[in-house]
Structure formats: structure tokens, C-alpha cells
C-alpha positions as CSV (number, residue, x, y, z in Angstrom):
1,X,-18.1,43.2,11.6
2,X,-19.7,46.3,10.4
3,X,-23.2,44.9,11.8
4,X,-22.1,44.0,15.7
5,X,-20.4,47.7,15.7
6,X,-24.1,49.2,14.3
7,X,-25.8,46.6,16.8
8,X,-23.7,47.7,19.5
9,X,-24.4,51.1,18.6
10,X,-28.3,50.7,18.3
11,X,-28.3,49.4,21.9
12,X,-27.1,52.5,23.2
13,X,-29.0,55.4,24.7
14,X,-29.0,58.3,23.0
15,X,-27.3,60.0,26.0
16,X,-24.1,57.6,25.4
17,X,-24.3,58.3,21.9
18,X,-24.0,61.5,21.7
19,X,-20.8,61.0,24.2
20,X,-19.1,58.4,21.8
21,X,-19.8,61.0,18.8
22,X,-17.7,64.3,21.5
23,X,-15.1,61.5,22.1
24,X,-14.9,60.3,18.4
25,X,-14.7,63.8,17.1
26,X,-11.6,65.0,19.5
27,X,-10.7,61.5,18.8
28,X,-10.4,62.6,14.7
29,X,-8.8,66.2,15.6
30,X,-5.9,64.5,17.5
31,X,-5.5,62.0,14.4
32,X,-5.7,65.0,12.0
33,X,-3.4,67.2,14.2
34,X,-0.5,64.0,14.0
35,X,-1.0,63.7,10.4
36,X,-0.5,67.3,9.7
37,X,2.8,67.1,11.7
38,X,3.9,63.5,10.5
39,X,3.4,61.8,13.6
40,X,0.8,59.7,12.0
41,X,2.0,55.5,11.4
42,X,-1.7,54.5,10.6
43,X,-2.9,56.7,7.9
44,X,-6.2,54.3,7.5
45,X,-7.5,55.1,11.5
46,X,-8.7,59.0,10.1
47,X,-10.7,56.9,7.7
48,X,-11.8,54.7,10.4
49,X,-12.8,57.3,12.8
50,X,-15.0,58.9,10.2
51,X,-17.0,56.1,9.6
52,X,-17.1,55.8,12.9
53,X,-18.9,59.3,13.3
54,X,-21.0,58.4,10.4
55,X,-22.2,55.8,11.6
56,X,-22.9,57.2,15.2
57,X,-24.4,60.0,13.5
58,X,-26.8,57.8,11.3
59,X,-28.0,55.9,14.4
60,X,-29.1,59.7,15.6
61,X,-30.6,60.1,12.6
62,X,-32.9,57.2,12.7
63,X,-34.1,58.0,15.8
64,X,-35.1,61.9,15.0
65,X,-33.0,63.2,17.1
66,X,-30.5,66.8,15.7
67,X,-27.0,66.1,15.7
């Protein structure tokens, strides 16, 4: 699973990359504003979402191009 998200994320341009990363990171504010007021059920989709920005952030990376 982990290789068809880093494919998927590969194929992108770096243009829609560095979109997913914007939405990912006001993605992991909203998930760290519930948790902080105990709205959270699914403690494990923070750790998701940060992976998920790691990863995003990695593809950047390998390209040479500055976060």
C-alpha cells in the first residue's frame, strides 16, 4: 500500500504537490485542534496525516526542490 501512495505521489507535478502538502497541513491542524478539545474518535489519522506529509515532503526532496 505504502508503494501505490509513493507511486501515485511520484506521478504528480510538483505544482500539485506542493497543493496536497497546504491541504495535508490544514488537514493536521484541524486533527490537532479536535484532539486538543476531545472531539477526536480516530486518534491514529494525526499519525496518518504525518506520514502523509513526510512522505509528500520526501518526494520534494528528491527532486531538489525547498519545501
Amino acid at each position: 500500500m505504502k508503494n501505490s501512495i509513493l507511486n501515485t505521489l511520484k506521478d504528480m507535478t510538483t505544482q500539485e504537490l506542493d497543493t496536497e502538502l497546504k491541504n495535508k497541513k490544514s488537514e493536521l491542524f484541524n486533527l490537532r485542534f479536535q484532539l486538543a478539545t476531545g472531539q477526536l474518535q480516530n486518534n491514529a489519522a494525526v499519525r496518518a496525516c504525518k506520514k502523509d506529509i513526510a512522505r509528500i515532503k520526501t518526494v520534494l526532496t528528491q527532486r531538489g526542490v525547498k519545501n
